[in-house]
C-alpha positions in Angstrom: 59.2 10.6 -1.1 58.0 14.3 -0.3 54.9 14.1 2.1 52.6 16.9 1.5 51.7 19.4 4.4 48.6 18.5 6.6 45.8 19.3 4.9 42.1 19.5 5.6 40.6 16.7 3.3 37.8 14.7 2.6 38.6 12.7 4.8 37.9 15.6 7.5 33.9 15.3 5.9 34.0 11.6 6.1 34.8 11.7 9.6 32.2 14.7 11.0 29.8 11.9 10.0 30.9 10.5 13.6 28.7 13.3 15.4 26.1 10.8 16.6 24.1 13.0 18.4 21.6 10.4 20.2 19.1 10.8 22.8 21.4 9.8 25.4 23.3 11.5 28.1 26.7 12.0 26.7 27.6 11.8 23.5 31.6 10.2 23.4 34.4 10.3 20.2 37.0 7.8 20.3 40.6 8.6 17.9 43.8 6.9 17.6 46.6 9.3 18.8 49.4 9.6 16.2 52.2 10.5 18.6 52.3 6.7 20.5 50.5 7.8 23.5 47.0 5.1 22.8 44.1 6.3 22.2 42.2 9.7 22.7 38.4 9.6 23.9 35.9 12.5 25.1 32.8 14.0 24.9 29.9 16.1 25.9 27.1 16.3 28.3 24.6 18.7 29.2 25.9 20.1 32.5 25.2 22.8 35.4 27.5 25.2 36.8 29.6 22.5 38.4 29.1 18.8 37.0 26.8 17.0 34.2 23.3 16.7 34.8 20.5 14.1 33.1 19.4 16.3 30.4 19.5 14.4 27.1 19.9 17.8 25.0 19.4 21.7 25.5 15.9 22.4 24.6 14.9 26.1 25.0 11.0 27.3 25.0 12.0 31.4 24.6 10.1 34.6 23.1 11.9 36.9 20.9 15.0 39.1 22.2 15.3 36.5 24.8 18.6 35.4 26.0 19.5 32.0 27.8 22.7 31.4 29.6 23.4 27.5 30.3 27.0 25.0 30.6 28.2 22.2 28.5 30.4 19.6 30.3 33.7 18.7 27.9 34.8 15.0 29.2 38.4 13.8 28.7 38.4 9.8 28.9 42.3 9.5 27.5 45.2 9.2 29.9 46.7 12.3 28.7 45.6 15.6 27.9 43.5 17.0 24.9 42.8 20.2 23.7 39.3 20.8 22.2 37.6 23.0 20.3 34.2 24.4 21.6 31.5 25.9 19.4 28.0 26.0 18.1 26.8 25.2 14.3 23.0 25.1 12.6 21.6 21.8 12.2 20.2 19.8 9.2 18.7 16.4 7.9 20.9 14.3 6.2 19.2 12.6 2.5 18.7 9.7 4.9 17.0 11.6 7.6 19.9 11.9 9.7 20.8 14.7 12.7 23.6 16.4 11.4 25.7 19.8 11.9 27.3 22.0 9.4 30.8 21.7 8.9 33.4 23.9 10.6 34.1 26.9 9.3 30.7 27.4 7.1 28.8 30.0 8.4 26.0 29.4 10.3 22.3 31.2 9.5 20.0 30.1 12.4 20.3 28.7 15.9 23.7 28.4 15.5 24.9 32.1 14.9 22.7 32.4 18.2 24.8 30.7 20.5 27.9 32.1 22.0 30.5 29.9 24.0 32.5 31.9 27.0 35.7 29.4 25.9 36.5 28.3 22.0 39.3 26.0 23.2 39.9 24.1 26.4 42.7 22.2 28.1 41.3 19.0 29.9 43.3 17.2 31.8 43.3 13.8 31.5 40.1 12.0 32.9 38.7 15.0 34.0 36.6 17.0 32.4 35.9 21.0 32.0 32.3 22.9 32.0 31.9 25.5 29.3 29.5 28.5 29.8 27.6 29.7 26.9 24.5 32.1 25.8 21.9 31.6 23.3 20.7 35.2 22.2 17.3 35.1 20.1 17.0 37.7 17.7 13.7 40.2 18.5 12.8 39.6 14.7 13.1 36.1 14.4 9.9 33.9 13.0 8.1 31.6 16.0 8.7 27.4 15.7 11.6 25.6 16.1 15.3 26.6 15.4 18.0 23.5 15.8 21.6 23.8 16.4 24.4 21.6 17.8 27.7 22.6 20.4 30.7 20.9 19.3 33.6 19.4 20.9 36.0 18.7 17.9 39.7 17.4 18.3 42.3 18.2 15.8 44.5 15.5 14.5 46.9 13.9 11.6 47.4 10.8 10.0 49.0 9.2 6.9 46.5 8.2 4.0 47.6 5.1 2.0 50.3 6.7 -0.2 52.0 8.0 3.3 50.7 11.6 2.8 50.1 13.4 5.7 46.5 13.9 6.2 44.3 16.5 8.6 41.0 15.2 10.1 39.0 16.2 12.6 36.6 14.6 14.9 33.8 15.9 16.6 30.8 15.0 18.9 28.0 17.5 19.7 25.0 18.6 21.5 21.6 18.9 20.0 20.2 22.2 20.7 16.3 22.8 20.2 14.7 26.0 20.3 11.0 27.1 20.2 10.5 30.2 19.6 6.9 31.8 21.1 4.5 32.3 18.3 1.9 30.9 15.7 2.9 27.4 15.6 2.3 25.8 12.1 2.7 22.1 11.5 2.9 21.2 7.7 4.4 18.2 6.0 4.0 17.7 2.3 4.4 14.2 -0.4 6.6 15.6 -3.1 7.9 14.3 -6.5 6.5 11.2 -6.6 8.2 8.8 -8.9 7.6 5.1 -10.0 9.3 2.5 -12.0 7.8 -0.9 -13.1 10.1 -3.8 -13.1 8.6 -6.4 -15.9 8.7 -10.2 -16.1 9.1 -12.4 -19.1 6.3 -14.6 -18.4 3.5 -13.6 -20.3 1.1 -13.8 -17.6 2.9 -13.0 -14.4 3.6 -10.5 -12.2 6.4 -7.9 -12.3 7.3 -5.4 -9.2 7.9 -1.7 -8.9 9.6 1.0 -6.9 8.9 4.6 -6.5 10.8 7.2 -4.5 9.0 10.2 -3.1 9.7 13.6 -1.0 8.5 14.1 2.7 9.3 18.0 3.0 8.3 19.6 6.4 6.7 22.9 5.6 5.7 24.0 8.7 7.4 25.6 11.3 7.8 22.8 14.0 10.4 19.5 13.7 8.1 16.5 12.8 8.0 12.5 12.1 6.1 10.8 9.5 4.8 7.6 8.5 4.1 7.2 5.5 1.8 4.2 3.6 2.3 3.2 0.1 0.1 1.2 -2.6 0.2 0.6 -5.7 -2.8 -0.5 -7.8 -4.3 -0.9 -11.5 -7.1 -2.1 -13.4 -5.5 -5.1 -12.5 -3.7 -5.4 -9.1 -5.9 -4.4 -5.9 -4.1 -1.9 -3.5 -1.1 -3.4 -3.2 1.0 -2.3 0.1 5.0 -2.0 0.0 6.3 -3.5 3.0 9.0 -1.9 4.9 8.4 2.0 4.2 11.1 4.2 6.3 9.7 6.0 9.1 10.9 9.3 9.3 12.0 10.0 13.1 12.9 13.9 13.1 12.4 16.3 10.7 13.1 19.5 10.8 11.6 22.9 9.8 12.2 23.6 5.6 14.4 20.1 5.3 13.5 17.3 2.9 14.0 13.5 2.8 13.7 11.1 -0.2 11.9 7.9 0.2 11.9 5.1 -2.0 9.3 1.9 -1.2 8.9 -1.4 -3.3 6.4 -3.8 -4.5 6.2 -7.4 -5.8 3.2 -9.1 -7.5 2.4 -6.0 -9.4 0.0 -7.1 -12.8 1.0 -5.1 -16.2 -2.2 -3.4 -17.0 -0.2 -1.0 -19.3 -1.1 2.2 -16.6 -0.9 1.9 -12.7 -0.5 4.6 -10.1 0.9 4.5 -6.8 -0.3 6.8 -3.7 1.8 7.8 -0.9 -0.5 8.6 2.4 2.0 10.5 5.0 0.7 10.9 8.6 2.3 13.3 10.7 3.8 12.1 14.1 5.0 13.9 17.0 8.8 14.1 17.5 9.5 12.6 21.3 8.1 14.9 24.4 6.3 17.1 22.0 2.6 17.8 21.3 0.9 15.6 19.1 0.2 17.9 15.6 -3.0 16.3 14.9 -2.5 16.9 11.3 -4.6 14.9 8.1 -2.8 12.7 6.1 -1.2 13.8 3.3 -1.4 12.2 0.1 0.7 11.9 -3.2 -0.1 10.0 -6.3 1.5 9.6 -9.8 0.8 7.1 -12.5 3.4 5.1 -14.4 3.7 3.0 -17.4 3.6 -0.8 -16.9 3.4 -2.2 -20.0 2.7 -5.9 -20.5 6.0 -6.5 -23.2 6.2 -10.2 -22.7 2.1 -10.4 -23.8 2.2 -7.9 -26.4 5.4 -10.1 -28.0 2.9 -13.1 -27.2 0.2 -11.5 -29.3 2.2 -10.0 -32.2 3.8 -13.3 -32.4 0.8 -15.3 -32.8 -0.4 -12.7 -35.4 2.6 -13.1 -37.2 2.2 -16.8 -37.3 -1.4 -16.3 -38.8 0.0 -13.8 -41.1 2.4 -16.2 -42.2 -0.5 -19.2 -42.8 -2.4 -17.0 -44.5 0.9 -16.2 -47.0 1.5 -20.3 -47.4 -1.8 -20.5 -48.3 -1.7 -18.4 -51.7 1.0 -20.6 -53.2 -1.2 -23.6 -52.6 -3.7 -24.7 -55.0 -5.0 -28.4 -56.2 -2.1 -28.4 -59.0 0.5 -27.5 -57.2 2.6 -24.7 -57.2 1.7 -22.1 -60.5 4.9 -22.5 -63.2 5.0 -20.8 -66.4 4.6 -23.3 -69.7 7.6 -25.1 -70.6 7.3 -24.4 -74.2 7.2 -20.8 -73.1 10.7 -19.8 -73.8 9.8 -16.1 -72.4 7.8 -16.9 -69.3 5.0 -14.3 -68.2 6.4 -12.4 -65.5 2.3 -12.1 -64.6 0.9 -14.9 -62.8 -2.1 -16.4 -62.8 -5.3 -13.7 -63.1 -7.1 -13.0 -59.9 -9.8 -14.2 -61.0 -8.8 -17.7 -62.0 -7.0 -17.2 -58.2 -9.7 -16.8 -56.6 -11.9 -19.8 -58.4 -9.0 -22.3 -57.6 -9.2 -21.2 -53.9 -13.1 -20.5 -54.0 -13.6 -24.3 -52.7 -10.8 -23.8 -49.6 -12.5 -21.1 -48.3 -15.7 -19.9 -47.9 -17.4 -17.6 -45.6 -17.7 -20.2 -42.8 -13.8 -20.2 -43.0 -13.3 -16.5 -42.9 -15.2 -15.9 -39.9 -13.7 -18.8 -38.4 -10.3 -17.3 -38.4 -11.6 -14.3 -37.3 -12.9 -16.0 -34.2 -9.7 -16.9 -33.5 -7.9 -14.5 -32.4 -11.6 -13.3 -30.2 -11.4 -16.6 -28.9 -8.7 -15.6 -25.9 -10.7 -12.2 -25.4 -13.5 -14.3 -24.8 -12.5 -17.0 -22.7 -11.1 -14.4 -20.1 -14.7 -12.5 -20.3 -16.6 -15.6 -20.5 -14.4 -17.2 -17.6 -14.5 -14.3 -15.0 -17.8 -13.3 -15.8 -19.6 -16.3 -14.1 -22.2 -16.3 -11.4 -20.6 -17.4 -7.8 -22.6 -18.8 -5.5 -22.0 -18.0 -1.8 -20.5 -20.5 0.0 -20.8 -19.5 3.6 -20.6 -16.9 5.6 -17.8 -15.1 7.7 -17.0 -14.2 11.3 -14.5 -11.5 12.0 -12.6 -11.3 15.4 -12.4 -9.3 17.3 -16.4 -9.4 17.3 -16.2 -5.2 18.2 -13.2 -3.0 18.1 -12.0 0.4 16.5 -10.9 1.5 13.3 -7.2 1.4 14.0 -7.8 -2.6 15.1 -6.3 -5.3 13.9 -9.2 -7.8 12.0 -9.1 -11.0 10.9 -12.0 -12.7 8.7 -12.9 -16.3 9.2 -14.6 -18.5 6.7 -17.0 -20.4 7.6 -16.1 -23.3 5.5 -12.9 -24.4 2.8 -12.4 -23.0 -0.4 -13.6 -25.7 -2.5 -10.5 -27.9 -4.0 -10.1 -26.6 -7.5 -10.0 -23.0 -6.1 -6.6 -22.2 -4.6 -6.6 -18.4 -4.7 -8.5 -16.4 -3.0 -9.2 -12.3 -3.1 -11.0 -10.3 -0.7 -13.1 -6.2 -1.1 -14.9 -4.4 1.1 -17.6 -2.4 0.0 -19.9 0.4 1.9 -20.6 3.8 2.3 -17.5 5.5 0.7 -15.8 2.3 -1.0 -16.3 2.3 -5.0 -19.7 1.0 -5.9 -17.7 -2.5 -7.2 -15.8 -2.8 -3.9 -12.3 -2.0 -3.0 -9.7 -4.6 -3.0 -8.1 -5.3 0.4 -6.4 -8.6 0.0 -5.1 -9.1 -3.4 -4.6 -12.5 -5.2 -3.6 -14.9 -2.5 -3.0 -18.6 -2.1 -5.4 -19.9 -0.3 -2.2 -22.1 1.3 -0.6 -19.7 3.0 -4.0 -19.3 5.4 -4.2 -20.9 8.8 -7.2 -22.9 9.0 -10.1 -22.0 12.0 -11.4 -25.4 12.3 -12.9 -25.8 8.8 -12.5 -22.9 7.1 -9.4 -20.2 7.1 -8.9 -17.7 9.2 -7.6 -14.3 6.8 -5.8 -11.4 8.9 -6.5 -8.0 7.0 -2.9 -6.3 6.5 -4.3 -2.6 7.4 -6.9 -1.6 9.6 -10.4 0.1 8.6 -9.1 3.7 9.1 -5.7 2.8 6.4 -8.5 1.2 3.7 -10.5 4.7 4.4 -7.3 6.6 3.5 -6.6 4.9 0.5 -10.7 5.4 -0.8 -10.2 9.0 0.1 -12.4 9.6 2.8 -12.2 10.4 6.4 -15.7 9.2 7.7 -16.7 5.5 8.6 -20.4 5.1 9.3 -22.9 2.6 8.6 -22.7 -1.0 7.4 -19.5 -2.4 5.7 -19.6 -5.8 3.7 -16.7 -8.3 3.1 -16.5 -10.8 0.4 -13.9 -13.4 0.3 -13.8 -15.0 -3.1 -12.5 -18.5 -3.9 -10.4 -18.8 -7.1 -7.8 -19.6 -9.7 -5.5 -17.3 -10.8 -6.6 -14.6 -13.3 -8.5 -15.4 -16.0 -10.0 -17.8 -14.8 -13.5 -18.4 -13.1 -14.6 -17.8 -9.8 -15.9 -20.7 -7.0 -18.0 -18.9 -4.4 -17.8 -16.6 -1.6 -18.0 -15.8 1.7 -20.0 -13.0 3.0 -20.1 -11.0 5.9 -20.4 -7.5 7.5 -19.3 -4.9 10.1 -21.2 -1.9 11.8 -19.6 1.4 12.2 -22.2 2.7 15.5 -19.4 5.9 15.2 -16.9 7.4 13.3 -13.8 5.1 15.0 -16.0 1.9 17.0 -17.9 -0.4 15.3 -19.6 -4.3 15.7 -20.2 -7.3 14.3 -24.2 -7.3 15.0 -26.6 -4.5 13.2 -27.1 -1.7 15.7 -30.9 -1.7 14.1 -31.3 -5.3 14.5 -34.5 -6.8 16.8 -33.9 -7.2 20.2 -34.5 -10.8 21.5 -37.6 -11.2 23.4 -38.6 -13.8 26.0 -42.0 -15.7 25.4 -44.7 -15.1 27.7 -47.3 -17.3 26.2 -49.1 -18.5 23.0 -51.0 -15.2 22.4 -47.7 -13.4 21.6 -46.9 -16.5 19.3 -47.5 -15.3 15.1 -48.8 -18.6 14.3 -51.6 -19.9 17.2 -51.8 -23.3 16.0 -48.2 -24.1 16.3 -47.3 -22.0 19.9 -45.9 -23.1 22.2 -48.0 -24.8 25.4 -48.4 -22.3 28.6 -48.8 -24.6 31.1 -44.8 -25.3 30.0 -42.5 -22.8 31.6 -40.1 -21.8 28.8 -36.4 -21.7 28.7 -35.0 -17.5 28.6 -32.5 -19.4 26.4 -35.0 -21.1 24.1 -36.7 -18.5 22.1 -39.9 -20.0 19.8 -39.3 -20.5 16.2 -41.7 -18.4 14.3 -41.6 -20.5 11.5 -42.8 -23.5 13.8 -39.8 -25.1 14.8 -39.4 -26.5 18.3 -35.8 -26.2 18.8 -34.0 -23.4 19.9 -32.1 -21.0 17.9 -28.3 -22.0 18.0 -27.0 -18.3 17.7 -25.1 -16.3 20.7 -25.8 -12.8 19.7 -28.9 -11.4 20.3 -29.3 -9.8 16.5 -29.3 -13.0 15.1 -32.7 -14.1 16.9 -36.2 -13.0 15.6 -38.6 -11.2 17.6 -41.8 -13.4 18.2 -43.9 -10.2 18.7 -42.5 -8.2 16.2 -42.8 -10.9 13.3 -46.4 -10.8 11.3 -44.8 -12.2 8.0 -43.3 -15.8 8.1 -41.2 -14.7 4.5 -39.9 -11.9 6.3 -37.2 -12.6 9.4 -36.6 -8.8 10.7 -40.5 -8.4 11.7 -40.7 -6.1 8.2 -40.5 -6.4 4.6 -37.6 -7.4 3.2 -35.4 -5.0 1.0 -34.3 -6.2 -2.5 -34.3 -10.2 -0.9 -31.2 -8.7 1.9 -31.6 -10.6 5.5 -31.3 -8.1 8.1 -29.8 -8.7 11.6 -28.5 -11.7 10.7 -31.3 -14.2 10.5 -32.2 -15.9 7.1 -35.2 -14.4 4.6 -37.8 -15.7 3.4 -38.9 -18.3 6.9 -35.3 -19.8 6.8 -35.3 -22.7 9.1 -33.6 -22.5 12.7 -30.3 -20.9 13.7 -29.4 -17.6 12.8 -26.3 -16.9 11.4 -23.8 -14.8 13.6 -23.5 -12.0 10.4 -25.4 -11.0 7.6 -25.4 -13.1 4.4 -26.3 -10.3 1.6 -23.8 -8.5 0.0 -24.7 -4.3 -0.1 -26.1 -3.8 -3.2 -26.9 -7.2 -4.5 -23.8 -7.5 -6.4 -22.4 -9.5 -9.4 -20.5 -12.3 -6.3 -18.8 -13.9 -9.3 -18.0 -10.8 -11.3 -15.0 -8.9 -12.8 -14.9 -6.7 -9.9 -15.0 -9.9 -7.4 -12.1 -11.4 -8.9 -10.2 -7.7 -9.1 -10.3 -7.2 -12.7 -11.2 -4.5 -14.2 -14.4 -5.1 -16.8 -12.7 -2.2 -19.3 -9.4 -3.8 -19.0 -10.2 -7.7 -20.3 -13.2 -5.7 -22.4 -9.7 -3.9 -24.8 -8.0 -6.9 -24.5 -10.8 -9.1 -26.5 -11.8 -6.3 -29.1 -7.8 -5.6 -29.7 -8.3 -9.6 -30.4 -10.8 -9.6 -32.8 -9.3 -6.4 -34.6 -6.5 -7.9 -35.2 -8.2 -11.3 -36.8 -10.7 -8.7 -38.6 -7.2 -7.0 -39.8 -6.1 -10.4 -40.8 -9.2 -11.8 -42.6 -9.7 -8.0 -45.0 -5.8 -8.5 -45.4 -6.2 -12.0 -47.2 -9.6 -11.3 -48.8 -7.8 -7.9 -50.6 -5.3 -9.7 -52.4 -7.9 -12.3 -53.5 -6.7 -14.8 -50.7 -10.1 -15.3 -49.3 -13.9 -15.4 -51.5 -17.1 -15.5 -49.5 -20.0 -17.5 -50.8 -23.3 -15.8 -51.2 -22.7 -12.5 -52.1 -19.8 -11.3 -50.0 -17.4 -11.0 -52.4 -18.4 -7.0 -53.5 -15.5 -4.8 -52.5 
């Protein structure tokens, strides 16, 4: 068999994939030698004049015009001799985000064409290993940020591919080389080409999940990271996060990475969008960018097919009743006469139709099937649409922390038995008017239980929920509701309540900032009610505050908001010491002359809301809303259908067309 000459391959691509430059001090290649003598091992170091020092990399802060001269130690590890080449290339980002160099013999544009070695090939003995001078020259013109480049050590080499061809390859390890150059430094990163796909279920009612794939472009002028957050959400499905999103490590200057992030559970409300926040972060031993996220957003189609087949085939079905019912009269089927030897292609009149069926269906009937195809709509409207009453109320640990901490929510209490779902919103200053789902439909299983209620760990902090509402500000009072349910559709069993106060943009508390201050009795005149105060010649307990209201024992609560000031209080209905707004209990103690114990966090939702509503339960009122009138269109469609082909006759004066 004729073997072809050695040839540079793709193999010789495959194999540059080997530079591995890492953050470490040298950088080795490892290659089977094809003459016998083992194998061939070496590599590259930062070095001085004379040996290797620690440097990780060459990184260069320089002006333009500058020049830098610097070494690169060349290691042999084999037992026999090598010869290397030695030179520079620009740098790039792989599609996955890798460090990688261009190829030899492609020209290089940037950092590399700056870089000159004083040696392109070496001789090193073996296990010894040879220092390399070289200078990087900086144009005078060139624009200020970073520039990246590698130095190469590659060894040449030859190998038989399967069919016993002779086969060039190359392998190389490298140097990273990072150069600022002195100017304007500006960072920039950018969400690009956002694109999602919905992956469908066949169960009617069930979830499907998606996957999009989205662009991180740097379009600054400095190498960055980024960290991106996805969610996807409908009129349906609450933010939902993907787990798992790739952190991009390095990226540098005018280079791109795709990114593609996943999602289970997600509802088909026929249109759902997805939005991509990107934070920048610094790359290691640089300057933190302090850049705003960056956010991208698309919609896609998720169409419900399995429930659309579900409606069309029950309105097929009613069709199809409808049809059987026009061949059906008290007689039997209509047949011709059998003395008729020429039977009447025409059958019976309309009219005479229409009196046979007259007694089958009557206006009663009609709207009967109308209603049922309005009856589903209904139900889920009905169903969802149900006052809940609040259950309890909720603690959240840690009692004061930032908005980057972790949070969880404790209930006060189980979900009651027929409920075992749960969802959770937080609504405030910023968050939609409804609430904005941060724990989407849960089993109430998978929650640990704090003694006897659950204990709910949020999945993102206040600060991510902020991002995804759009706004950069936290400030004021925030409310959480954690309803107890079935799955959707169906109706709601209570909630828990409780709140959060932001005293600045990034720290906030469990306890209103606003709330009164607990104050210690000092006698019966500072009592609001004289007849019930409590005796002076009894020295009272600093712990053991009076109970306005005129209980004698003392308040249970720990925090100091959640106890009423005697002094302050003129109006037993009202427990902050002024009037009540819209029925809310301020500070955490009960309205209206609640007896003993304060509660440790507000029981009023902002706004006085629905607690058992469509928004409480995540759906969306305009959603279930089409949904029932696309119902009773259709059984309207059904019932004009059958009436115009004389199917159907209304008693009492319906039966004008």
């Amino acid at each position: 068999m004729t073997s072809t000459p050695p040839t540079r391959t793709l193999v010789t691509a495959l194999l540059t994939c080997l530079l591995v430059l890492f953050a470490a001090p040298t950088v080795h290649a490892s290659v089977q030698d094809t003459g016998g003598k083992g194998r061939s091992t070496f590599g590259v170091q930062p070095s001085g004049p004379k040996k290797p020092d620690r440097r990780s990399d060459f990184s260069y802060s320089v002006t333009p015009g500058a020049a830098v001269r610097d070494h690169i130690a060349v290691l042999n590890h084999s037992a026999r001799p090598l010869t290397l080449k030695v030179y520079a290339s620009d740098a790039f980002n792989t599609a996955d985000g890798g460090f990688d160099l261009l190829a030899e013999g492609v020209r290089s544009k940037d950092a590399g064409s700056w870089i000159r070695t004083a040696r392109s090939r070496v001789v090193i003995p073996a296990r010894s290993r040879a220092v390399v001078p070289f200078t990087v020259t900086v144009p005078a013109g060139v624009a200020p940020g970073d520039h990246a480049a590698g130095l190469v050590a590659s060894l040449a080499s030859s190998r038989s591919d399967g069919k016993g061809d002779r086969v060039a390859v190359e392998q190389r390890v490298g140097a990273r080389v990072h150069i600022r150059v002195a100017g304007e430094l500006k960072p920039g990163l950018a969400v690009q080409d956002v694109r999602a796909t919905y992956h469908g279920t066949a169960n009617p009612f069930g979830t499907g999940s998606a996957t999009v794939t989205y662009t991180v472009r740097n379009t600054g002028n400095i190498r960055l990271g980024a960290r991106g957050t996805v969610r996807f959400a409908n009129s349906v499905s609450g933010p939902l996060r993907a787990p798992g999103v790739e952190t991009v490590k390095e990226l540098l200057p005018g280079n791109s990475v795709r990114v593609t992030a996943s999602v289970r559970g997600l509802f088909p409300a026929v249109r759902s969008t997805v939005t991509v926040n990107l934070d920048a972060i610094p790359v290691g031993g640089d300057i933190d960018p302090a850049l705003p996220s960056t956010t991208g957003s698309a919609g896609f189609w998720t169409v419900p097919w399995a429930l659309l087949a579900l409606l069309v085939l029950a309105a097929g079905l009613t069709v199809a009743l409808v049809r059987r019912q026009r061949w059906r009269r008290p007689g039997g089927p209509i047949r011709p006469a059998p003395t008729d030897p020429h039977p009447s292609v025409t059958s019976v009149p309309k009219e005479a139709k229409t009196s046979m069926l007259i007694k089958r269906f009557t206006r009663p009937t009609a709207l009967g099937l109308a209603s049922l195809l309005a009856a589903a709509g209904g139900v889920l409207m009905l169903g969802t649409s149900a006052q809940a009453e609040t259950l309890g109320t909720l603690s959240l640990t840690p009692p004061t922390g930032t908005d980057t901490s972790s949070v969880t929510l404790s209930t006060s209490g189980p979900c009651p038995e027929e409920a075992d779902y749960l969802i959770v919103k937080v609504a405030g200053k910023g968050f939609p008017a409804e609430g904005q789902n941060v724990v989407g439909n849960s089993e109430v299983a998978i929650y640990p239980s704090a003694g006897e209620g659950l204990d709910i760990p949020l999945s993102e902090t206040m600060r991510d929920y902020a991002n995804t509402a759009g706004f950069k500000t936290l400030e004021g009072r925030y409310d959480f509701t954690v309803t107890c349910r079935k799955a959707f559709g169906e109706s709601t069993f209570g909630d828990y309540e409780g709140s959060m106060w932001f005293t600045s943009n990034t720290t906030y508390q469990d306890t209103d900032p606003d709330g009164p201050e607990p104050t210690e009795p000092t006698g019966p005149s500072e009592s609001p009610d004289p007849t019930e105060s409590t005796d002076p010649t009894e020295p009272a307990d600093p712990s053991e505050s009076p109970d306005p209201t005129g209980s004698t024992e003392p308040t249970d609560t720990a925090s100091p908001s959640d106890t009423a000031d005697p002094s302050d209080t003129a109006d037993p209905g009202t427990a902050d010491g002024g009037s009540t707004d819209g029925g809310s209990t301020e500070g955490g103690s009960s309205d209206g002359g609640a007896s003993g114990g304060g509660t440790d966090v507000t029981t009023e939702v902002s706004g006085g809301g629905d607690g058992g509503s469509l928004a409480s339960t995540g759906s969306s009122t305009g959603a279930i809303t089409l949904i029932a009138l696309a119902l009773v269109t259709a059984g309207t469609a059904a019932v004009w259908w059958a009436r115009r082909r004389g199917l159907l006759t209304f008693v009492g004066g319906w039966n004008h067309r």
